[in-house]
MARFIZA-70668 format. One record per residue (C-alpha): x, y, z; residue in three letters. Coordinates in steps of 0.1 Angstrom, whole numbers, plus 2048, in hexadecimal, padded with zeros to 3 digits. Layout:
     X     Y     Z   code
     X     Y     Z    ALA
...
This chain:
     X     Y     Z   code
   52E   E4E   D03    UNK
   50E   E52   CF2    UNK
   501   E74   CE6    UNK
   4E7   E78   D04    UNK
   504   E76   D19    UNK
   516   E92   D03    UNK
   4F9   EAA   D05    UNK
   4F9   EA3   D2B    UNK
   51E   EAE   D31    UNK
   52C   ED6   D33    UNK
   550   EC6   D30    UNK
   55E   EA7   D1B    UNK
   57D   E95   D21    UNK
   59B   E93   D0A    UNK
   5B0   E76   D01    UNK
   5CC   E80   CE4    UNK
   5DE   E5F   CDB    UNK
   600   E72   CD0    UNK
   617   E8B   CD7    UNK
   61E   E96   CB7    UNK
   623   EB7   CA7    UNK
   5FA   EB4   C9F    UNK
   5F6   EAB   CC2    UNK
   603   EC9   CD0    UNK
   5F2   EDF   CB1    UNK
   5CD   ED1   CBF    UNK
   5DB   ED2   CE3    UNK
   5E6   EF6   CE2    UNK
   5CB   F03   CD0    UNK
   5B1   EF4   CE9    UNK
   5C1   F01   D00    UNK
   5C2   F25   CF2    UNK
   59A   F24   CEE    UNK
   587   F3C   D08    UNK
   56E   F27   D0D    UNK
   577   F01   D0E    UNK
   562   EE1   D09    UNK
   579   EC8   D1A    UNK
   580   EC9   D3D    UNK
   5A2   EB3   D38    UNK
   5B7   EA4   D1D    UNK
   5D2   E8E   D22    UNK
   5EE   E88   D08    UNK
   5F8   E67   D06    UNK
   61A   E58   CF5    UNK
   62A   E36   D02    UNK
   649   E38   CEC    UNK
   657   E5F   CF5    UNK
   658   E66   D19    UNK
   66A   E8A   D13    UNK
   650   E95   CFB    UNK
   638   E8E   D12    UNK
   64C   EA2   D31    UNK
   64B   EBC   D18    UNK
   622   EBB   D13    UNK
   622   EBA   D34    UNK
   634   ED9   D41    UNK
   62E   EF2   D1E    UNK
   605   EE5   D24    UNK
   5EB   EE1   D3B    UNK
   5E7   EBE   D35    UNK
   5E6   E9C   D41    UNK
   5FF   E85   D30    UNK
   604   E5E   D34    UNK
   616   E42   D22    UNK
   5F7   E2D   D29    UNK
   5DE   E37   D13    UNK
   5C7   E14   D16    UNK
   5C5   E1D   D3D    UNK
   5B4   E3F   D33    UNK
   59B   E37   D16    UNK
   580   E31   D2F    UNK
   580   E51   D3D    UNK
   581   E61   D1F    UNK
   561   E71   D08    UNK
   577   E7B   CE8    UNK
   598   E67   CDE    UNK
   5AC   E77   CC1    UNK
   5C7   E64   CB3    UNK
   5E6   E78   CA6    UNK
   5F6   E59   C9C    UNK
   60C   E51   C7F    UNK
   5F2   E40   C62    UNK
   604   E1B   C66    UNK
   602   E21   C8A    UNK
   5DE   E20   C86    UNK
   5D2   DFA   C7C    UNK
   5E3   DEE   CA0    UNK
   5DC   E0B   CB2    UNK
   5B1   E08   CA8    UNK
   5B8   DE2   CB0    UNK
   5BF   DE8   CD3    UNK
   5A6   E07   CD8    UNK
   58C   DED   CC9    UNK
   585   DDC   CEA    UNK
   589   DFA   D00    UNK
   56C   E0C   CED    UNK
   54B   E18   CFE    UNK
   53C   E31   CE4    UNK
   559   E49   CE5    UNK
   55D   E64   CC8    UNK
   579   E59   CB2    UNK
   58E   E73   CA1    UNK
   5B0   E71   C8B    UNK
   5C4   E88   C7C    UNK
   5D7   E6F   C67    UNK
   5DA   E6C   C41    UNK
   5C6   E55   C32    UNK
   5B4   E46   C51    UNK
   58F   E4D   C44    UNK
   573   E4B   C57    UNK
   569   E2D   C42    UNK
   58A   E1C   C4B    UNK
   582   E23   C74    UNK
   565   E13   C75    UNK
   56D   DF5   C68    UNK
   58B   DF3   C84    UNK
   570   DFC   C9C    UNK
   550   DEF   CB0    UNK
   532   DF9   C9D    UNK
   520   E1B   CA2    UNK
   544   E28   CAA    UNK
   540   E4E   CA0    UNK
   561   E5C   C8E    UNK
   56F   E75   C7D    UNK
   58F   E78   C67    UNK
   59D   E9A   C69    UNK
   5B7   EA9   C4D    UNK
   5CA   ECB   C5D    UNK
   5EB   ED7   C53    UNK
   609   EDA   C68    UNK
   5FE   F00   C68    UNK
   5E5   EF6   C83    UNK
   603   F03   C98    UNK
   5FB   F21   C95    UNK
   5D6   F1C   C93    UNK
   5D7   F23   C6E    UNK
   5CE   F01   C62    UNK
   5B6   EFD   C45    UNK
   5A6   ED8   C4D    UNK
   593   EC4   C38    UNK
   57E   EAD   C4F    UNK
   562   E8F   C49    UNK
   549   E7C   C5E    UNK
   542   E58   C68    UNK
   51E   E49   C62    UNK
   518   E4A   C8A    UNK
   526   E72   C91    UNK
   506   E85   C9E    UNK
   501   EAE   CA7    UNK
   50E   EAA   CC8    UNK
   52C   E9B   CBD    UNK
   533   EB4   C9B    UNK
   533   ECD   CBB    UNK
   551   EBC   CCB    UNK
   562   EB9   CA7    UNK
   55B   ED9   C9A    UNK
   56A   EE9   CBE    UNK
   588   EDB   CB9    UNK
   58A   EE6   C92    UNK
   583   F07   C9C    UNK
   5A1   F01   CB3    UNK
   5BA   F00   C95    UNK
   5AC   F1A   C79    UNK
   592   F14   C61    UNK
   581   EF4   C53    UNK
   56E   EE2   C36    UNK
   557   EC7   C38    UNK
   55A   EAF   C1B    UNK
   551   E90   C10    UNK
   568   E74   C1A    UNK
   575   E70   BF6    UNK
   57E   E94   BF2    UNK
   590   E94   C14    UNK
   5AA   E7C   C04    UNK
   5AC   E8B   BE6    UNK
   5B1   EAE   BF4    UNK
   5C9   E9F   C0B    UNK
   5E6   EA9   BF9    UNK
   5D6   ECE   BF1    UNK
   5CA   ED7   C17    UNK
   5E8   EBF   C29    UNK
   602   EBE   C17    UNK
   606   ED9   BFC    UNK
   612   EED   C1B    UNK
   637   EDD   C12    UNK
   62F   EE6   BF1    UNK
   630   F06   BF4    UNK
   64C   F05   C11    UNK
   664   EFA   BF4    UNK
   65C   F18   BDC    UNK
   663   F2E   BFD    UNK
   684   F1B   BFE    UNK
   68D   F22   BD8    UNK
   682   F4B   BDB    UNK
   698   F4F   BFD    UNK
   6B7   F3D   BEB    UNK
   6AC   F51   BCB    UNK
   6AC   F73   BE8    UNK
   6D1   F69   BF3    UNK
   6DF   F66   BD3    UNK
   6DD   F8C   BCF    UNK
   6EB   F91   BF1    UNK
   6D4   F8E   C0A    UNK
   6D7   F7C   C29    UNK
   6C7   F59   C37    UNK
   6B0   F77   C4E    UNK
   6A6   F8C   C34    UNK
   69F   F79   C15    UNK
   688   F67   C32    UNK
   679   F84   C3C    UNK
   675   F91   C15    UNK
   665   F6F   C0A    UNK
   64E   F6C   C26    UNK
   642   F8E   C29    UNK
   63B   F8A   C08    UNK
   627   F65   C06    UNK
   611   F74   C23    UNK
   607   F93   C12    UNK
   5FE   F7E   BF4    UNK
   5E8   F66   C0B    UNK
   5D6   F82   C17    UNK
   5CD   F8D   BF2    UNK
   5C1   F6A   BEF    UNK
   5A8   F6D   C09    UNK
   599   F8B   BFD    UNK
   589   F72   BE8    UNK
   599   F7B   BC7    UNK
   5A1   F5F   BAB    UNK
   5C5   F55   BAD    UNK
   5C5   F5A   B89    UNK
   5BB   F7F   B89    UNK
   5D4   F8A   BA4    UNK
   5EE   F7A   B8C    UNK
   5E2   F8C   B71    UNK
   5E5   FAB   B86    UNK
   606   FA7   B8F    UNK
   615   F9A   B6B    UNK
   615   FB6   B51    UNK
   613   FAA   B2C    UNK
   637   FAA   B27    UNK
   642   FB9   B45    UNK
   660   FA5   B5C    UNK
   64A   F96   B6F    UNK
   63B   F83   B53    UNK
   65E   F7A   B45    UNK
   662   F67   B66    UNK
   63B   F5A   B63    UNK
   647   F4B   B41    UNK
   664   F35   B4F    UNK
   64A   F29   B67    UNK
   630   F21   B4E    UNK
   64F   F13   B33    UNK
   657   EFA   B51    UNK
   62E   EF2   B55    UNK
   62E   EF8   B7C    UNK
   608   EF1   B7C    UNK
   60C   ED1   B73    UNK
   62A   EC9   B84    UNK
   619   ED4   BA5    UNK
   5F8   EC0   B9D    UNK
   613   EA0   B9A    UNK
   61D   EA9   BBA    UNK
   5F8   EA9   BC8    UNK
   5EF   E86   BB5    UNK
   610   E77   BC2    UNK
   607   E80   BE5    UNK
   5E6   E72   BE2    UNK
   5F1   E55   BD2    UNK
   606   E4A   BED    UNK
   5ED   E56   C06    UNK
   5D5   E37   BF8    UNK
   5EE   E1F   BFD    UNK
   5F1   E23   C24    UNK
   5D3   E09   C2F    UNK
C-alpha cells in the first residue's frame, strides 16, 4: 500500500489483530466517529471464539480467527496484541507484507523494534493510550517510523482522535512516559481504593463513598484542565495549619512523591525488559 494509493482511496480497510479490551476501545470509538475513514475493519482472534461473537454482535464489524487470510486486503493493520505476543506474531506478518501501515498499541514495541521485524520501508507507528480509551478519554503518547508519510499521519491521527486526546513524542519519551500516560491510571485507581475504604469507615456505603470519591476526583480533573499548576490548586485548598494540611503532612512525612515516581521508574523498568 504505497502512499499514492492512500491519497487515491475515500475509504481504508481495517485489520485489528486482537480482541482485547484496546481492541474494542479503537473499534468502538471508530465506530462512534461521524465521518469514517475505513470502509471495514475486521477483528481478528484465533484463540477466543466467544470474544469474537461478542465483537461481532455489540459491533459492526468483521471478525475472523484467520487473520493471515485477511492481511492482503487490508490498508492499515493494528496489532492489539500482548507485547511477547509480538516477536512471533511480526514473524508471520513479515511475509504477508505489501506496504501496509503498521500500528501497535503494545508496551514497549517501538517503532524502532517493528522495523527490524519487518520488510524495509514498512511504515509504523507504536501507539501508547490508556485503558480510558473506553470511554474515549485516553491521553496517548504516540511515535513514528522512518517510512510514515502525511497521508499515513492522516489515518493515525483519525484513529487517535477516535479515543481522546494525543501527544507526539519522540520514541524515547514514549517509553519513558509509558508509565505516566499508560499506566499511572492504576495508580491513581488505588488511592480511589484507599479514600472509598477511608469513606466507609465513617459509615458510608460501597454506593456512596463511590459516588463521594468519584464526584470528587472528576471535579478536581477539571480544575486541572483549566490549566492551573497542580501545585497552586494545592496550595489553594491547604490552609497554613488548617486540617487539610494536617493530612497533607502525613502525606509528605510518608514522601508520596517519591514513592509514586518509584512506581513510575519500576514500570518503566520492566517495560525495557520485554524485547
Amino acid at each position: 500500500m504505497d502512499s499514492e494509493g492512500l491519497d487515491d482511496m475515500e475509504k481504508y480497510r481495517l485489520l485489528v489483530i486482537g480482541a482485547g479490551r484496546m481492541a474494542e476501545a479503537v473499534t468502538s470509538g471508530l465506530l462512534s466517529q461521524e465521518e469514517s475513514l475505513f470502509s471495514t475493519i475486521l477483528v481478528a482472534n484465533r484463540s477466543d471464539q466467544k470474544r469474537l461473537e461478542t465483537f461481532a454482535s455489540k459491533y459492526d464489524v468483521e471478525v475472523t480467527t484467520d487473520w493471515k487470510s485477511a492481511v492482503s486486503n487490508s490498508d492499515v493493520i493494528l496489532l492489539a496484541a500482548p507485547p511477547k505476543a509480538h516477536e512471533h506474531l511480526l514473524h508471520e506478518l513479515s511475509s504477508q507484507l505489501d506496504e501496509q501501515l503498521i500500528l501497535t498499541v503494545a508496551a514497549g514495541i517501538d517503532p524502532t523494534y517493528m522495523e527490524s521485524q519487518l520488510p524495509d520501508g514498512t511504515p509504523v507507528c507504536w501507539l501508547m493510550p490508556n485503558t480510558a480509551a473506553l470511554v474515549q478519554k485516553s491521553m496517548t503518547t504516540y511515535t513514528c517510523g522512518r517510512h510514515v508519510d502525511q497521508t499515513h499521519r492522516k489515518i493515525i491521527e483519525h484513529i487517535l482522535d477516535s479515543i481522546g486526546d494525543y501527544e507526539e513524542l519522540t520514541e524515547q519519551q514514549v517509553h519513558d512516559l509509558t508509565a505516566i500516560t499508560g499506566s499511572a491510571p492504576a495508580f491513581l485507581y488505588l488511592v480511589t481504593e484507599a479514600l472509598e475504604e477511608a469513606a466507609q469507615a465513617y459509615g458510608l456505603t460501597d454506593e456512596q463513598a463511590q459516588r463521594l470519591v468519584t464526584k470528587m476526583i472528576s471535579g478536581s480533573a477539571a480544575m486541572l484542565e483549566t490549566n492551573t499548576p497542580a501545585v497552586e490548586l494545592r496550595d489553594q485548598v491547604t490552609t497554613p495549619g488548617g486540617s487539610t494540611a494536617a493530612g497533607v503532612e502525613v502525606l509528605e512525612q510518608s514522601d508520596l512523591k517519591k514513592v509514586l515516581k518509584q512506581a513510575v521508574y519500576a514500570t518503566n523498568e520492566h517495560a525495557r525488559k520485554i524485547h
